[in-house]
Backbone as JSON, one array per atom type, in Angstrom:
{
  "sequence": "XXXXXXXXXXXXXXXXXXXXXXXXXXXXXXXXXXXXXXXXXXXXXXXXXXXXXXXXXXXXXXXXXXXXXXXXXXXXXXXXXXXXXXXXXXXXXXXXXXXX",
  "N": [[215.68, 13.5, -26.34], [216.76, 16.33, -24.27], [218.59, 19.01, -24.71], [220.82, 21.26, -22.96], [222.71, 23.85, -23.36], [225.62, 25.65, -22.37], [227.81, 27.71, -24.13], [231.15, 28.74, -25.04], [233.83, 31.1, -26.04], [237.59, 31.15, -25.69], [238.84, 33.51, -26.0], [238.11, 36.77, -26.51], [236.42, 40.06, -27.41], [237.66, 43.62, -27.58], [235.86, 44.99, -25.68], [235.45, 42.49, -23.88], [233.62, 40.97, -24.93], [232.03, 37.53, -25.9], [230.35, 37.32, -27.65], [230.21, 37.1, -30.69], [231.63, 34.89, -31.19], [230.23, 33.19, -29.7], [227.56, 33.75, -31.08], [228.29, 32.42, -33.9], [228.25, 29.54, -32.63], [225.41, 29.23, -32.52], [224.63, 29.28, -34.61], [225.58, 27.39, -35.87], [224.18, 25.23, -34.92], [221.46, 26.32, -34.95], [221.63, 25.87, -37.77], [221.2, 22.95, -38.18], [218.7, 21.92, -37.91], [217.52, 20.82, -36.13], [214.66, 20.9, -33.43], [215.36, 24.41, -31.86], [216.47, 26.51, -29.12], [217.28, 29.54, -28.51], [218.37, 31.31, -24.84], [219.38, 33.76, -22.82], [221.25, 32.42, -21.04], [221.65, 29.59, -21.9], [221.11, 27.36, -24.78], [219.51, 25.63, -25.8], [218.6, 22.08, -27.1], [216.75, 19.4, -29.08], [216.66, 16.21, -29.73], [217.68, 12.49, -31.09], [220.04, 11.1, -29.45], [222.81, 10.37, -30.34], [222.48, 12.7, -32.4], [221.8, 14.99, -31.57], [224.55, 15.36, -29.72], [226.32, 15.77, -31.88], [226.2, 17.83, -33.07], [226.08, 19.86, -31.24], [229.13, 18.89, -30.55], [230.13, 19.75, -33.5], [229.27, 22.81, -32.74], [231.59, 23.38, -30.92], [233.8, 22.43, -32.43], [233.95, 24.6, -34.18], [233.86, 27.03, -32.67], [237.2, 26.13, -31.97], [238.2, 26.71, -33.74], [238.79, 29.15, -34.11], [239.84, 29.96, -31.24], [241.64, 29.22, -28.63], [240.69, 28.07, -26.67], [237.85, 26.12, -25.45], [234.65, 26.78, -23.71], [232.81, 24.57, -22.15], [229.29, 24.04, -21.0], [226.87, 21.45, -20.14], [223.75, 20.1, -19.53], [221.54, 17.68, -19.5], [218.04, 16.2, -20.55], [217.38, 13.23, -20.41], [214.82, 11.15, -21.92], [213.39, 8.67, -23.27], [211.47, 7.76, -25.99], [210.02, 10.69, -25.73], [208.9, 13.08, -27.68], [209.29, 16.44, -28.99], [209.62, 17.78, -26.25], [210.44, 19.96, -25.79], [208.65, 22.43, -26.03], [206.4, 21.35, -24.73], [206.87, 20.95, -22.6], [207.14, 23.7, -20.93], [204.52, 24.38, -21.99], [203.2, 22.85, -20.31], [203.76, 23.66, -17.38], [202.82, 26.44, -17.71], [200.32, 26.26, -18.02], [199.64, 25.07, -15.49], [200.37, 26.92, -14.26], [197.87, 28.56, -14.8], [196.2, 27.32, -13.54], [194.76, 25.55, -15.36]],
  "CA": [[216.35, 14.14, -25.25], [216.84, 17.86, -24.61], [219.8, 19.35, -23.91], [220.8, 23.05, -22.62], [224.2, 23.76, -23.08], [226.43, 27.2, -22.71], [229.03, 27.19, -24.71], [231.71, 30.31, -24.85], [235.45, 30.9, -26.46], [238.15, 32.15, -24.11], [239.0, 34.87, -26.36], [236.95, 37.86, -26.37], [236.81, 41.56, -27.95], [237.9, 44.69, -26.46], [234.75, 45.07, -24.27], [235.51, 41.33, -23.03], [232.37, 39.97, -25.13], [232.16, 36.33, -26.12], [229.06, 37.04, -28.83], [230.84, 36.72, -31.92], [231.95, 33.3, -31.14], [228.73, 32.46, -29.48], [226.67, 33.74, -32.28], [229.05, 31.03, -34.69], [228.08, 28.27, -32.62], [224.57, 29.03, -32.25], [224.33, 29.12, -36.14], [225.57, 25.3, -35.95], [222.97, 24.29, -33.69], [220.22, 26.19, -35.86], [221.66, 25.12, -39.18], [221.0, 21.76, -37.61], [217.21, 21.73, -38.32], [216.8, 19.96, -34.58], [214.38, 22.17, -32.55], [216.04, 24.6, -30.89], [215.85, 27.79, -28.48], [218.53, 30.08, -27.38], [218.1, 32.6, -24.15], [220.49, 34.95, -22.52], [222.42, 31.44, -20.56], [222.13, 28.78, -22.76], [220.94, 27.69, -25.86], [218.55, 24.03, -26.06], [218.13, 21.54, -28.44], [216.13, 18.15, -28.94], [216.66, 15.2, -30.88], [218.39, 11.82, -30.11], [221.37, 11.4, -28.12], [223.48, 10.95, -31.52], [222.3, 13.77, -33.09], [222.36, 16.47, -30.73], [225.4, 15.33, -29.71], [227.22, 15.59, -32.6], [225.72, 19.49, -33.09], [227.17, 19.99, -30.06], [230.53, 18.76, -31.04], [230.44, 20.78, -34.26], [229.31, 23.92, -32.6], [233.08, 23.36, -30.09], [234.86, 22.33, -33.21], [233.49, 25.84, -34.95], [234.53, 27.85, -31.77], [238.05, 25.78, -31.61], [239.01, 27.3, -34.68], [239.55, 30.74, -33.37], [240.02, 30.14, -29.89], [242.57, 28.44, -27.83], [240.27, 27.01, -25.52], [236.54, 26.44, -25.26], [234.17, 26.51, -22.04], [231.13, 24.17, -22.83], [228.32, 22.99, -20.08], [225.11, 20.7, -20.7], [222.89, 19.44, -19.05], [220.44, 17.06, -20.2], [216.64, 15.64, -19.46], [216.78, 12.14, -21.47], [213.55, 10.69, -22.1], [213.22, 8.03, -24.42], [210.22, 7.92, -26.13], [209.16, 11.38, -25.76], [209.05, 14.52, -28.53], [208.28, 17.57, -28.53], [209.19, 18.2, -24.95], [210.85, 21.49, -25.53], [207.81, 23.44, -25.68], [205.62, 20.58, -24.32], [207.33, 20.95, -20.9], [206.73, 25.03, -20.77], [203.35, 24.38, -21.6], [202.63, 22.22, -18.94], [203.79, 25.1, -16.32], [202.2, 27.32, -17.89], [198.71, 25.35, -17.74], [199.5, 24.75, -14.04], [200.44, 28.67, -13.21], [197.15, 29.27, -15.38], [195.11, 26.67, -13.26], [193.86, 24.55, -15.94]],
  "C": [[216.44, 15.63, -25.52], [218.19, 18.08, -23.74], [220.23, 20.71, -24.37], [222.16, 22.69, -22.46], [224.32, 25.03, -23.48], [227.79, 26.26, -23.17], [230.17, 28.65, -24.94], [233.59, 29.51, -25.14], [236.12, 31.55, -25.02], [238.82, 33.31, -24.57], [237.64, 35.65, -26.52], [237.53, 39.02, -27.34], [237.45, 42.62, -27.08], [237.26, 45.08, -25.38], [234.94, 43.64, -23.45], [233.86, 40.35, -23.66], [232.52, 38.82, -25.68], [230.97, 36.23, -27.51], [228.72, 36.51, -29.78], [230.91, 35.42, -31.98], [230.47, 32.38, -30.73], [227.99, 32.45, -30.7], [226.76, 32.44, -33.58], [228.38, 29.74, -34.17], [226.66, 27.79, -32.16], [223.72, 29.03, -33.76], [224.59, 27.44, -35.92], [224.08, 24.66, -35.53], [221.74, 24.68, -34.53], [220.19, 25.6, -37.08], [221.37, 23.49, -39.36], [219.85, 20.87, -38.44], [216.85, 20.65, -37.6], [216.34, 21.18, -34.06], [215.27, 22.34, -31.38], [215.7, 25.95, -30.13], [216.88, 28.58, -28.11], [218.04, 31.64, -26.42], [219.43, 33.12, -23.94], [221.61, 33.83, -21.69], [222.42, 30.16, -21.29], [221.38, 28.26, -24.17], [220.24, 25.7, -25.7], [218.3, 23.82, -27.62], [217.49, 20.26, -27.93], [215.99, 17.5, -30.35], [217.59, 14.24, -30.36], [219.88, 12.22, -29.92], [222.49, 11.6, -29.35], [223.91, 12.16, -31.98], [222.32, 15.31, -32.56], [223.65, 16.46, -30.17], [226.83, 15.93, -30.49], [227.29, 16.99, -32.95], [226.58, 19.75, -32.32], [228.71, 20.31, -30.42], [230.86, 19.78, -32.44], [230.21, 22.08, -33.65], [230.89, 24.22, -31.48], [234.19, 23.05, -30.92], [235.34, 23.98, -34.15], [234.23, 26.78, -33.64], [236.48, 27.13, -31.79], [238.68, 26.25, -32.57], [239.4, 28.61, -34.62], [239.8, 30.74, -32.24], [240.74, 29.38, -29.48], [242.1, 27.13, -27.25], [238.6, 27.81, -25.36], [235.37, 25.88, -23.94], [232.58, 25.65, -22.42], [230.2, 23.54, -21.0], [227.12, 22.62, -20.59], [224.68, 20.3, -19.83], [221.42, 19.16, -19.81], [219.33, 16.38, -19.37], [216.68, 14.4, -20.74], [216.17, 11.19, -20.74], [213.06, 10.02, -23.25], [211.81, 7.68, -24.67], [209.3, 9.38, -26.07], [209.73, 12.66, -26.82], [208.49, 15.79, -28.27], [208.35, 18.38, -27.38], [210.09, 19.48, -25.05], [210.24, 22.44, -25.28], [207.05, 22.57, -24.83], [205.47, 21.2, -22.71], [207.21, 22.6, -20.33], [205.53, 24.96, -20.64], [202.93, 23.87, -20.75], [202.56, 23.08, -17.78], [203.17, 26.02, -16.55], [200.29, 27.34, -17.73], [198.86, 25.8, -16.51], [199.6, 26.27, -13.65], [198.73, 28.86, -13.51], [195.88, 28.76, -14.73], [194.34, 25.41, -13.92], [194.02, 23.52, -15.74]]
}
């Protein structure tokens, strides 16, 4: 399964940034050693439902320790039986924009 989740504290810095905390719980998720990807809205991983799960949960236990209160969303594509589809599924669009 793959699953894209933002995740964000509800404290912030003086500019109002969330980075710090993000950055923390996007170390979880890499220290993991499940492939993963993070852009500018959320941050993907893949591996079973267990196991990314539980990432997950540590990267909201890691934010809960400085923060009051933490804002998480996921959304997931599970697909049993298939690997790989983190890049898999880019490449495929990318074929198709490319024609092949």
């Amino acid at each position: 399964m793959i699953v894209a989740f933002s995740i964000s504290p509800s404290s912030r810095d003086d500019s109002g940034s969330v980075s710090e905390g993000v950055a923390r719980a996007v170390q979880v998720v890499r220290d993991s050693g499940l492939p993963n990807e993070t852009n500018s809205m959320f941050t993907n991983i893949e591996g079973e439902w267990d196991e990314v799960m539980a990432v997950i949960k540590r990267a909201v236990d890691v934010l809960a320790e400085t923060s009051p209160r933490v804002s998480l969303v996921l959304k997931a594509d599970i697909r049993p039986g298939y690997e790989g589809q983190l890049t898999a599924k880019v490449e495929r669009v990318e074929e198709a924009l490319r024609g092949d």
